[in-house]
Every structure is written in C-alpha cells, then in structure tokens.
N, C-alpha and C positions, 0 to 999 in steps of 0.2 A: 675653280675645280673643273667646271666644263672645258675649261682651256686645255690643260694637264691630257684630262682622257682625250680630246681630237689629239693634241700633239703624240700620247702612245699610239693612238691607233694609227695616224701615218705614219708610225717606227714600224710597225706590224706590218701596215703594207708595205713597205720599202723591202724589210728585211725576208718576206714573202716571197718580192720579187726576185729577190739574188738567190733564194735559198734555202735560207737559213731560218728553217721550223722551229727548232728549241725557239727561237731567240724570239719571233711573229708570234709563236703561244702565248709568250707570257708578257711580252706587252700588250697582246688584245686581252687577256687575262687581267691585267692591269686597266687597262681600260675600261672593262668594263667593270669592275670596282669601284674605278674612281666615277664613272657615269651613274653608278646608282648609288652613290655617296651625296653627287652633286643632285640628284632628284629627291631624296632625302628632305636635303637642306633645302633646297627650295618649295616644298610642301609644307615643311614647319615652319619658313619664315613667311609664306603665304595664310596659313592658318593663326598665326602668331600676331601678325596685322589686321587677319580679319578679327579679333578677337579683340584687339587693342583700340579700333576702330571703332567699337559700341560705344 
C-alpha cells in the first residue's frame, strides 16, 4: 500500500513539473488516501499482534 501512495506521489510530482495541475491534484489526492489507508493497516496489524502476543 505504501508502495502505491510514493509511486502516486511521484506522478504528482512529475506531472507538477510539466504542468499539468488537474492531473498533480488528484494523484497527490490519491496519495494521500492510499497513505492513510496504509497507516490504518499498519496500527491494527500492530495492535492485533500485540494482542495475540499475551
């Protein structure tokens, strides 16, 4: 999932650099969804462990 949002956000930056706003919004808009998707997941499989671990 972390993979995913860095690969949007260098579409964002790239397409930033040529120009093209529409297109840098909503892959960083993208991005940061999928980055707080993957922080999500990674707090309930840490809590999920620590829990299973008693």
């Amino acid at each position: 999932m972390l993979h995913y949002a860095v690969i949007f956000f260098v579409i964002a930056l790239i397409a930033a650099l040529f120009g093209f706003s529409g297109i840098a919004a909503g892959a960083a808009g993208i991005a940061k969804i999928l980055f707080v998707v993957f922080l999500v997941m990674a707090i309930a499989s840490f809590l999920i462990n620590l829990v299973k671990g008693r």
